[in-house]
N, C-alpha and C positions, 0 to 999 in steps of 0.2 A: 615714393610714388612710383606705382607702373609705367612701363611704357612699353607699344605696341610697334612693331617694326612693319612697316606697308611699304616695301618696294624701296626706293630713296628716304621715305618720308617717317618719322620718328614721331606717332600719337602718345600726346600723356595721359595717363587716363586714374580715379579713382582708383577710392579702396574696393572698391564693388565692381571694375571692369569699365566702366561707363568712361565715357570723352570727357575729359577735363574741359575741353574746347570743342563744344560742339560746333563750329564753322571750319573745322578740319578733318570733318566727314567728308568721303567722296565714296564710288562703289570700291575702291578697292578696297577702303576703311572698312566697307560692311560686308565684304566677303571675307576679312581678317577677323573682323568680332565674329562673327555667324558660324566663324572653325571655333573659338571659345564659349558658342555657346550650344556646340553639339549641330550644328543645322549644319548637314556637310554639302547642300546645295541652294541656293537662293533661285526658286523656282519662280516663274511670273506670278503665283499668289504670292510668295514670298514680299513681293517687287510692291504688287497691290497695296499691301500691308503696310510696307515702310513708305510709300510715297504717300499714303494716306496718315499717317504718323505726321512727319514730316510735313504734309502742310499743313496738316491741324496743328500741331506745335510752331510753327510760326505765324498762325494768324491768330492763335490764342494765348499763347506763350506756356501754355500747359501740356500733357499728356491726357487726350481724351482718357472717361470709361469706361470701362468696359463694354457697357450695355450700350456707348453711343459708338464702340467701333463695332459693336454687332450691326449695329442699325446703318450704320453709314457705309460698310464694306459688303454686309450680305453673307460673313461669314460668321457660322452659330460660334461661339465658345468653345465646342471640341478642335474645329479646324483649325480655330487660331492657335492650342494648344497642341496639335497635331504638327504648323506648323512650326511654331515658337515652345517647342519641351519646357522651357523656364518660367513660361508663360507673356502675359500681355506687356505687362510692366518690365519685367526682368530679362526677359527677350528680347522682345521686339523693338521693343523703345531704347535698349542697349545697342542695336544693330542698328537703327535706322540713326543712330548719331544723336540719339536727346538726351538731356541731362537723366538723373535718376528719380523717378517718379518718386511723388512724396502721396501719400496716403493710400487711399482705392485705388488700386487701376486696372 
């Protein structure tokens, strides 16, 4: 098992990068995954993105779609992968602290 070193604090994470424990995200968690996942700065869309992640995954217990964080954020497809290179699933939802999306995302 990986682990991710954040300042004091020792993240375990997957075979795939992701939080073993996602309630041991904080921002330093997400400015340490965001350097692994190429994003060398977490810009306020950046922010937009994972807070909007983040409360969708705790009031649904899922990783929205695609098409519903186009709709809900106002950012097309391109910008999310402009901000997130890995993309929706593999990016963002890896940086904002959620588990590993399972199917679509």
């Amino acid at each position: 098992m990986a682990q991710l070193q954040v300042g004091d604090l020792t993240v375990e994470l997957d075979e795939d990068g992701f939080l073993e424990d996602h309630s041991a995200w904080n921002e330093d968690v997400a400015h340490a995954l965001a350097a692994t996942e190429e994003v060398e700065e977490l810009t306020e869309d950046h922010w937009k993105m994972i807070n909007y992640l983040r409360d969708y995954y705790e009031q649904f217990g899922v990783a929205p779609m695609v098409r519903k964080m186009v709709k809900d954020t106002g950012y097309d497809q391109k910008k999310i992968y402009e901000l997130f290179p890995a993309g929706p699933g593999k990016g963002a939802c890896k940086i904002a602290g959620l588990p590993k999306p399972t199917g679509c995302v």
